[in-house]
C-alpha atoms as one frame of an Amber mdcrd trajectory, in Angstrom:
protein
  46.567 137.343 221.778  47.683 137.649 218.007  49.498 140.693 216.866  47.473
 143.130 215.073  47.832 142.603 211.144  50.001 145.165 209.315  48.394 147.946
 207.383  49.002 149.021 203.839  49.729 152.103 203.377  47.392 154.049 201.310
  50.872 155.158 199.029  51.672 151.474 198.824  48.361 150.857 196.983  48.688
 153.526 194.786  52.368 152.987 193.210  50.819 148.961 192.748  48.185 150.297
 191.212  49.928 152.427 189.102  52.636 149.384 188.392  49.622 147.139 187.608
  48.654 149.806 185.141  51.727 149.862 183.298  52.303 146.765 182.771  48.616
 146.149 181.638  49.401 149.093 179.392  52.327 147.613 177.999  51.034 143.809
 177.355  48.319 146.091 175.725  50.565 147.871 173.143  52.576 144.896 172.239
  49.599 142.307 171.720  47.408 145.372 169.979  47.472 144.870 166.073  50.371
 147.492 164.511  50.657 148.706 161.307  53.154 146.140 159.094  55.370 147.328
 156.968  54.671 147.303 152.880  56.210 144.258 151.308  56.995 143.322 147.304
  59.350 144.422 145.139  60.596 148.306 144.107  62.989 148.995 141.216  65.396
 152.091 141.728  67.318 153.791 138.962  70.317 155.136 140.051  73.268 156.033
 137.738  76.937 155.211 137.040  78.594 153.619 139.872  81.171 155.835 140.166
  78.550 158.822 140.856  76.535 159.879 143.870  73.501 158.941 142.315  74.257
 155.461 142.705  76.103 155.330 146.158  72.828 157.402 147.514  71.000 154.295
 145.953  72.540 151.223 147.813  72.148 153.643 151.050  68.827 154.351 150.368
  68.001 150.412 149.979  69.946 149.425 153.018  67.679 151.932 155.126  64.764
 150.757 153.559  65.676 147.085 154.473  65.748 148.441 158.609  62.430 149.740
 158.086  60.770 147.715 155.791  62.394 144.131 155.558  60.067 142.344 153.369
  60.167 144.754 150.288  62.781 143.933 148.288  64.915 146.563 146.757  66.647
 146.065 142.654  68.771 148.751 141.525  69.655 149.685 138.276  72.546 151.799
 136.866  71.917 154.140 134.655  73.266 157.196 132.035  71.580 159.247 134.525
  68.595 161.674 135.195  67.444 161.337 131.268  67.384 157.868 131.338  66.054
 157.712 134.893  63.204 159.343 134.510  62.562 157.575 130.986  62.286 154.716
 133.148  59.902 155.543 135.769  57.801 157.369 133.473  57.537 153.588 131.174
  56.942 151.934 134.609  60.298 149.834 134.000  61.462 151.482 137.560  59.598
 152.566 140.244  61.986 155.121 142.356  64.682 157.414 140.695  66.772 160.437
 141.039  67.103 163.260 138.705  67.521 166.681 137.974  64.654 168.918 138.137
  66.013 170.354 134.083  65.648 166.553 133.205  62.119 166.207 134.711  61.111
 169.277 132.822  62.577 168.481 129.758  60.721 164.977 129.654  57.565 165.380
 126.884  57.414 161.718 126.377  54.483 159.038 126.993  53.892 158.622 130.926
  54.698 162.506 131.728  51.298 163.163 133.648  52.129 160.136 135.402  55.021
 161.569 137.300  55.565 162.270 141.026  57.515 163.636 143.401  58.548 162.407
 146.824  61.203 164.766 147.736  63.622 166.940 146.892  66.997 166.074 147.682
  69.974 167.661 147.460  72.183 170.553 144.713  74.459 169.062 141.999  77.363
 170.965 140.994  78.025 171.222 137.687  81.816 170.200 137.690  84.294 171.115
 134.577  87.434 169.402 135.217  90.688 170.032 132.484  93.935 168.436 133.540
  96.242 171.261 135.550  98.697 171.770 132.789  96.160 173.289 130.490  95.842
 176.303 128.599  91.801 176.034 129.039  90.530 178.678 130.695  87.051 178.914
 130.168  84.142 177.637 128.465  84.742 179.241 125.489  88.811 177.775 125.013
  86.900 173.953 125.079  86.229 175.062 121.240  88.017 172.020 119.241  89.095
 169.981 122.080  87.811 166.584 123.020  84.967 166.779 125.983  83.375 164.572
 127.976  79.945 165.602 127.604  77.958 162.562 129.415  76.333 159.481 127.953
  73.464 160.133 125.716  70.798 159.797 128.273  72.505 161.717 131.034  71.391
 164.809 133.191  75.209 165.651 132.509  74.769 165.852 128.639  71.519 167.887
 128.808  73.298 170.547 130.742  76.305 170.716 129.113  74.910 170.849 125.722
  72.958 173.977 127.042  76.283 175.324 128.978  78.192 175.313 125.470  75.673
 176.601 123.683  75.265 179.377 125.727  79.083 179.974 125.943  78.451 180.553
 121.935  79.656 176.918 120.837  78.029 174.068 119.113  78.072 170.840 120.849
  78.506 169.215 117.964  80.579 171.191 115.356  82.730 173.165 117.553  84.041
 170.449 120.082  84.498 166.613 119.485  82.115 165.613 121.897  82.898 162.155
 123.746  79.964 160.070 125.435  82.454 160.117 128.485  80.841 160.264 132.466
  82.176 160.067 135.562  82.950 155.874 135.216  85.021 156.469 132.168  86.429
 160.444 131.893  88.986 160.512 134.734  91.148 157.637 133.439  90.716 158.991
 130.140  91.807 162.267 131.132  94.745 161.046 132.885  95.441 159.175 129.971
  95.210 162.007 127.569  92.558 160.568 125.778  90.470 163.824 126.401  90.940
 167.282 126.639  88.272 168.229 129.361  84.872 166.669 130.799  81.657 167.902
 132.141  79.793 165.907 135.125  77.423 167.213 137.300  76.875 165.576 140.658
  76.987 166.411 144.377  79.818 167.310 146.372  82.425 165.695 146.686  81.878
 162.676 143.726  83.969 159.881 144.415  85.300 159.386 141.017  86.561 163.121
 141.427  87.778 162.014 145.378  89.532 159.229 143.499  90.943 160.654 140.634
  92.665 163.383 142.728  94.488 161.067 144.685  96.664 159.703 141.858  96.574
 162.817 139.147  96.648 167.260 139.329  93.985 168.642 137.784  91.637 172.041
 138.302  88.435 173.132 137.668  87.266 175.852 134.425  84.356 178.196 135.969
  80.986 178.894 134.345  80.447 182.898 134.802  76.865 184.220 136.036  76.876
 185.500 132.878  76.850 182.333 131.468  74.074 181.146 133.636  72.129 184.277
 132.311  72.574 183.217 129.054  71.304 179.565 129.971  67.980 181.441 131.477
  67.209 182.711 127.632  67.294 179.975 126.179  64.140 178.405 128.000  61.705
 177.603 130.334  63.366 174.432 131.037  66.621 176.563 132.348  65.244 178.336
 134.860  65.971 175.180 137.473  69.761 176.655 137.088  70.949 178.830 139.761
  74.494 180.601 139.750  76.415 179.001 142.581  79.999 178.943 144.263  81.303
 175.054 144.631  83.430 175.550 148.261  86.904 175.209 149.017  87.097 172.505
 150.911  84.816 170.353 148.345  88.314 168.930 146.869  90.818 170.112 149.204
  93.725 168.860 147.782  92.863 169.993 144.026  91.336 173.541 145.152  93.326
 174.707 148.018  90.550 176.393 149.122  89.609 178.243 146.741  85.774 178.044
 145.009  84.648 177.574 141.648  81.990 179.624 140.334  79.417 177.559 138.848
  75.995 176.391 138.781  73.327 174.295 140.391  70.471 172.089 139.783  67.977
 170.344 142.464  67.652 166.903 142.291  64.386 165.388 143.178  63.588 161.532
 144.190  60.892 160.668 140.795  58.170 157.915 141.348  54.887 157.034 139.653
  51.140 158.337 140.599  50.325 154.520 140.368  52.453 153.657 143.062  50.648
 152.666 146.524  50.093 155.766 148.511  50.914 153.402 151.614  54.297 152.410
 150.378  55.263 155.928 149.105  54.589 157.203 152.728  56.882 154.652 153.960
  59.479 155.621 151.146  59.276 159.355 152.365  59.672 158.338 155.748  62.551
 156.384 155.432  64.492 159.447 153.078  63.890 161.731 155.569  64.461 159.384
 158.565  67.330 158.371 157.662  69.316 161.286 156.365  71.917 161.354 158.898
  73.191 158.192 158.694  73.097 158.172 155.135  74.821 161.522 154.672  77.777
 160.328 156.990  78.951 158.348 153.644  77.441 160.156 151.273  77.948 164.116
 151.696  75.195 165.457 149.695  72.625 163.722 151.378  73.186 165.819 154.269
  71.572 168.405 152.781  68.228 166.461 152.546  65.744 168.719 154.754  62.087
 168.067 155.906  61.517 171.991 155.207  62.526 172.060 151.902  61.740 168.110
 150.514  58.316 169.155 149.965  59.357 171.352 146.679  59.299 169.089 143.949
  59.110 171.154 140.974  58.242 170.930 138.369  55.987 167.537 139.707  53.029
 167.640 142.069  53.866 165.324 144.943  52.617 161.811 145.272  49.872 161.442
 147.388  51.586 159.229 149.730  54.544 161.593 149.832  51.830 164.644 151.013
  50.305 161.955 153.589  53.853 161.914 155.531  54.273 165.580 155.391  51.547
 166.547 156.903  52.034 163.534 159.387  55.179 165.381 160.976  53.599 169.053
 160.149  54.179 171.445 163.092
């Protein structure tokens, strides 16, 4: 007599089942048809290399190559935010970043056309004199040589408006140098200037590498400065009285802060721009945030609650798309 076959137990049949259903699963999601990623070409406009502007740039492109290999990234350096968002405005680039003061300012052809994606992070505005000297405040830069940003700068528009409100003219009443951040710190070690202006995030490398080899300090800009800057204009109310930290420049502050000012900078495109592709963009600024901001400080400050905030430019439509994609 042959021995009785042996039975499956019902909880044997069940976890194949369920196995044959995950792997069926599985197969299905990986032969199912996925979204690709955009492809073509983008043009950013960043700024001087020495700046944050620009490092943010190549970071920027290097996370957009993870997520979208095929579109190829070209950056451009630039004066700055003036210049920037010249640029995307005349459609010669496609992606920038710049001050919210220099978007407002902008009256030129291709205005209406411009959108946000996000807004990014603060920049300082940054008044550095060597430590030996007898400048004090705005008002002692009267007759020296300044620094005061190349002529299409975000640094020039603000300190034009700084000295002016500090009761000077920018033109009479210094001897105004078209000297950024690439050029001022050898040329203030060099005594070739008196003082310069830049305005950046914290810390800027040409700063982190000028301190290493050469002593200088920072002058303050009073909130009563800053209250004079609000008079003189709609355009001024993006500046906001601010304390740079301590630790910004440790080895140049000691700890202590600088008061100062702020602007937000925002990330500028195009309402002609694919709404697909900007979605991706946004995605990838936000995404990748933390690894970016491990090189670059001020990107840490990037945040999904507050990128939405653009102002003074309505958001790009592929920009709102992701937003409300990862809405609560």
């Amino acid at each position: 007599m042959f021995p009785a076959p042996h039975r499956i137990g019902a909880h044997r049949v069940l976890l194949a089942s369920t196995a044959a259903l995950v792997v069926l699963g599985l197969l299905t999601w990986w032969l199912w048809p996925r979204e690709q990623p955009p492809t073509g070409t983008i043009t950013i406009s960043t700024g001087p290399q020495s700046g944050v502007y620009h490092d943010y740039g190549e970071r920027l492109r290097t996370a957009i190559a993870k997520d979208m290999p095929g579109l190829k990234v070209e950056l451009l350096t630039s004066d700055g935010s003036q210049q920037n968002v010249t640029r995307v405005a005349g459609g010669e680039a496609d992606l920038s970043i710049a001050a919210a003061d220099a978007v407002e300012s902008y009256a030129a052809p291709g205005r209406g056309r411009l959108r946000g994606l996000a807004r990014l992070y603060d920049d300082y505005v940054q008044v550095v004199v060597p430590h030996s000297s007898d400048i004090e405040n705005i008002s002692d830069l009267k007759g020296k040589r300044v620094g005061v940003g190349g002529e299409e700068s975000g640094v020039r528009l603000i300190a034009t408006r700084v000295l002016r409100a500090a009761g000077l003219d920018p033109e009479k009443d210094i001897v105004p140098r078209s000297d950024s951040i690439g050029t001022a710190p050898d040329r203030l070690r060099n005594g070739e200037i008196d003082a310069f202006f830049w305005s950046g995030g914290l810390p800027t490398g040409g700063l982190v590498d000028l301190a290493r080899v050469y002593d200088f300090r920072f002058i303050p800009i009073s909130g009563d400065l800053v209250t004079e800057l609000h008079a003189q204009g709609e355009t001024s109310r993006y500046y906001r009285s601010s304390v740079m930290p301590g630790d910004a420049y440790r080895s140049i502050q000691q700890g202590a802060p600088v008061q100062t000012l702020t602007v937000a900078n925002l990330l500028v495109t195009r309402s002609d721009l694919d709404p697909r592709l900007t979605e991706w963009l946004t995605r990838v600024v936000i995404k990748s945030r933390d690894n970016i901001g491990s090189h670059v400080h001020a990107a840490q400050l990037v945040d999904l609650r507050t990128a939405i905030y653009t102002d003074p430019l309505p958001l790009h439509e592929g920009a709102r798309r992701y937003y409300r994609s990862v809405k609560p």
